[in-house]
C-alpha positions in Angstrom: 73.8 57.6 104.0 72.0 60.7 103.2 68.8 62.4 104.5 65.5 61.0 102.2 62.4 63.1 101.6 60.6 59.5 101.1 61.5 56.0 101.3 62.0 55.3 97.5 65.0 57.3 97.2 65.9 56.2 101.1 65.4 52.5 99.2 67.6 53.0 96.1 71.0 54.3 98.2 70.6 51.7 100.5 70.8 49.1 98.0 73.6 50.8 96.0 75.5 51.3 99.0 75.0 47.6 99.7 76.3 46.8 96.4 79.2 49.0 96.4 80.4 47.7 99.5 79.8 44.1 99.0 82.4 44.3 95.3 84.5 46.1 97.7 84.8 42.9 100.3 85.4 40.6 97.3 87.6 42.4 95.5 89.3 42.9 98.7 92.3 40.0 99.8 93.3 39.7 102.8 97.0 40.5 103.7 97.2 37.1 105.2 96.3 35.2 101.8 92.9 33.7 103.1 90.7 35.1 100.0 88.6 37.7 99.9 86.2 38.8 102.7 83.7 36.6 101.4 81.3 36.5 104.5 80.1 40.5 104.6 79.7 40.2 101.0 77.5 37.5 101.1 75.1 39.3 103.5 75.5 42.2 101.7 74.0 40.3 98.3 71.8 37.9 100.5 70.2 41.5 101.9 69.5 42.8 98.0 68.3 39.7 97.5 65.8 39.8 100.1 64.7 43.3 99.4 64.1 43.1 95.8 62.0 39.8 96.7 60.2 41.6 99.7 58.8 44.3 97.3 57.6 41.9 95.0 55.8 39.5 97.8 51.9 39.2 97.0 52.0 40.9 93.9 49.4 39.4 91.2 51.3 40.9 88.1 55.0 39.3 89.3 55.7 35.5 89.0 58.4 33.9 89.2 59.4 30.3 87.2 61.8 27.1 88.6 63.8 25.4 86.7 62.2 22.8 86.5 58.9 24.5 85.0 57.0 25.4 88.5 55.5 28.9 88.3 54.4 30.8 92.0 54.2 34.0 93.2 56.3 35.1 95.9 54.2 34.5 99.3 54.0 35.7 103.1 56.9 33.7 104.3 61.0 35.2 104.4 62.0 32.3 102.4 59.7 32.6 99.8 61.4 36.3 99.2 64.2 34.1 97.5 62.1 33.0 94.7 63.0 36.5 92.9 66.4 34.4 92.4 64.5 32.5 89.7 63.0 35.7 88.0 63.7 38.3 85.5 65.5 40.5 87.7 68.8 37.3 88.4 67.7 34.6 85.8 69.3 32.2 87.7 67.9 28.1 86.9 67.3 26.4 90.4 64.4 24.7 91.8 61.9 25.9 94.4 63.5 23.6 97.2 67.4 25.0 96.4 65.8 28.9 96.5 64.6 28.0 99.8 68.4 26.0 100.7 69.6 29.5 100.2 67.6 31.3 102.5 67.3 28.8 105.4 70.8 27.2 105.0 73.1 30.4 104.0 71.0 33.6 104.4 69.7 33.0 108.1 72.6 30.7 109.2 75.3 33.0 108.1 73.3 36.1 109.2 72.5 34.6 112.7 75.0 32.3 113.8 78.6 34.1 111.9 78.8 30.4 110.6 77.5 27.6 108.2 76.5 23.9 108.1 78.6 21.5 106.6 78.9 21.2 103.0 77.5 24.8 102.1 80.2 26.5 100.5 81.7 29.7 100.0 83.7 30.2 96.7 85.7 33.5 95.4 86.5 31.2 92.6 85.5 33.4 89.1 85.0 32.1 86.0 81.6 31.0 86.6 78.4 32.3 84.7 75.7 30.6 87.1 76.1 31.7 91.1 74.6 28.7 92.7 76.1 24.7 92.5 74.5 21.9 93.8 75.7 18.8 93.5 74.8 15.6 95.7 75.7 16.3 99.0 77.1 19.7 98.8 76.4 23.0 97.4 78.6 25.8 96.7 77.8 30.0 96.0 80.4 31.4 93.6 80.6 35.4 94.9 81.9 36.7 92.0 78.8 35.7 89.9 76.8 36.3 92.9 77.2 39.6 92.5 77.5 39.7 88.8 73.8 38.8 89.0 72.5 41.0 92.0 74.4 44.3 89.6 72.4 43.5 87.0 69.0 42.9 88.9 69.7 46.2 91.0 69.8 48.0 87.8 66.1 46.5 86.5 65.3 46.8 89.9 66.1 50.3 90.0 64.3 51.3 86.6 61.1 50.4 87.8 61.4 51.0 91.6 58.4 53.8 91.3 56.5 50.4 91.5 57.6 50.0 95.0 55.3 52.3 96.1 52.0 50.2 95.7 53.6 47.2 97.0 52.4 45.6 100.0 55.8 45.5 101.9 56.1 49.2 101.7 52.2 49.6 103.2 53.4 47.4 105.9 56.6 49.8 106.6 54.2 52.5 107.1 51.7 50.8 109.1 54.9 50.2 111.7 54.6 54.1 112.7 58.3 54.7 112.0 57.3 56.1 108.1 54.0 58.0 109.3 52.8 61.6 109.5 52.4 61.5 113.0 53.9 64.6 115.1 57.1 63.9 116.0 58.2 66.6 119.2 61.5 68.1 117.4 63.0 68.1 121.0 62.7 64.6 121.0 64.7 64.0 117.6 68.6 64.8 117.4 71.1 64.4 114.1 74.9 64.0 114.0 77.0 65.9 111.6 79.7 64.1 109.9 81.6 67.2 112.6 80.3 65.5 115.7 77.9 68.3 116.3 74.6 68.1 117.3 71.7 69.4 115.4 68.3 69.6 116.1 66.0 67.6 114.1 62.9 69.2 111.6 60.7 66.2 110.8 58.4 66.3 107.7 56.6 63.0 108.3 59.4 61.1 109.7 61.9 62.3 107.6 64.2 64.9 108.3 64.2 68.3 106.4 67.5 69.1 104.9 66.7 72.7 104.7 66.8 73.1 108.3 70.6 72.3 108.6 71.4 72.6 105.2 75.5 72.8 106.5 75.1 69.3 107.2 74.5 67.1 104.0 75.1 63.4 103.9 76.2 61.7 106.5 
């Protein structure tokens, strides 16, 4: 976590982050022998998920096409963020009803409740090219190709992420007040050092200028 001069690069090592951790919880075993630490990656991949769909909601020049020949665009609702899963960025084959399983039934259960409903499965199981299984009464997320996929749709995503800035989800960031150019008082704003010490914070919009602590870096 490092200090940002604007979202975009505040954006890209967030997800990065979130990918590096999430191969580190799957690759990962547990001393006891009960696999990998399957859940936090999930979350982790469900979150890049999410964001890379969030950035492209309401966009007339993104689409995104089911399996089973559908086309939409990616609209207002959370679940409908999920429909990136059947884009260019994770070219994965599933219907518009098993995009939205994924939200409702792993994403939000799994990120709410620590838990989730019978029959949706967990699998550390590799070998697999496709993430996502579903078979009459059940349905099962492979992690390793999980995040085989959410790699390779971090680096499109990544390569065209100056796009971000025109995209409705960001406009609604800054409309929240926590991204604007209103005065900040500096008494108001502290920062922790890796050290424990306390610095005082210099805002440039609502981001905090490195210069003014330069001794302090990442953090």
């Amino acid at each position: 976590m490092g200090i940002h001069a604007d979202q975009i690069s505040q954006i890209k090592e967030a997800i990065e982050e979130k990918l590096l951790i999430a191969k580190l919880a799957i690759d990962l075993k547990k001393p006891s022998g009960g696999g990998c630490h399957g859940y936090p990656a999930a979350l982790l991949l469900f979150s890049i998920i999410d964001t890379i769909g969030s950035f492209h909601r309401g966009s007339e020049n993104f689409s995104v096409t089911f399996s089973d020949g559908e086309t939409t665009r990616i609209g207002a609702e959370g679940r409908h963020h999920f429909y990136v899963l059947s884009s260019k960025f994770f070219e994965c084959s599933l219907t518009r009803k098993e995009a939205e399983i994924i939200y409702d039934n792993y994403r939000n259960v799994l990120d709410h409740n620590s838990t989730l409903p019978s029959f949706r499965l967990l699998s550390n199981a590799a070998g697999n090219a496709q993430p996502f299984e579903f078979k009459p009464g059940h349905s099962i997320i492979y992690l390793p190709a999980l995040y085989a996929k959410t790699e390779g749709a971090v680096k499109l995503f990544l390569s065209t992420i100056h796009e971000v800035a025109d995209s409705l989800a960001l406009k609604a960031i800054l409309k929240k007040g926590e991204w604007t150019d209103r005065p900040v008082p500096l008494e108001s704003l502290q920062v922790v050092a890796a050290s424990g010490v306390f610095y005082p914070a210099a805002v440039s919009g609502s981001f905090l200028d490195a210069s003014a602590f330069p001794e302090v870096g990442t953090f």
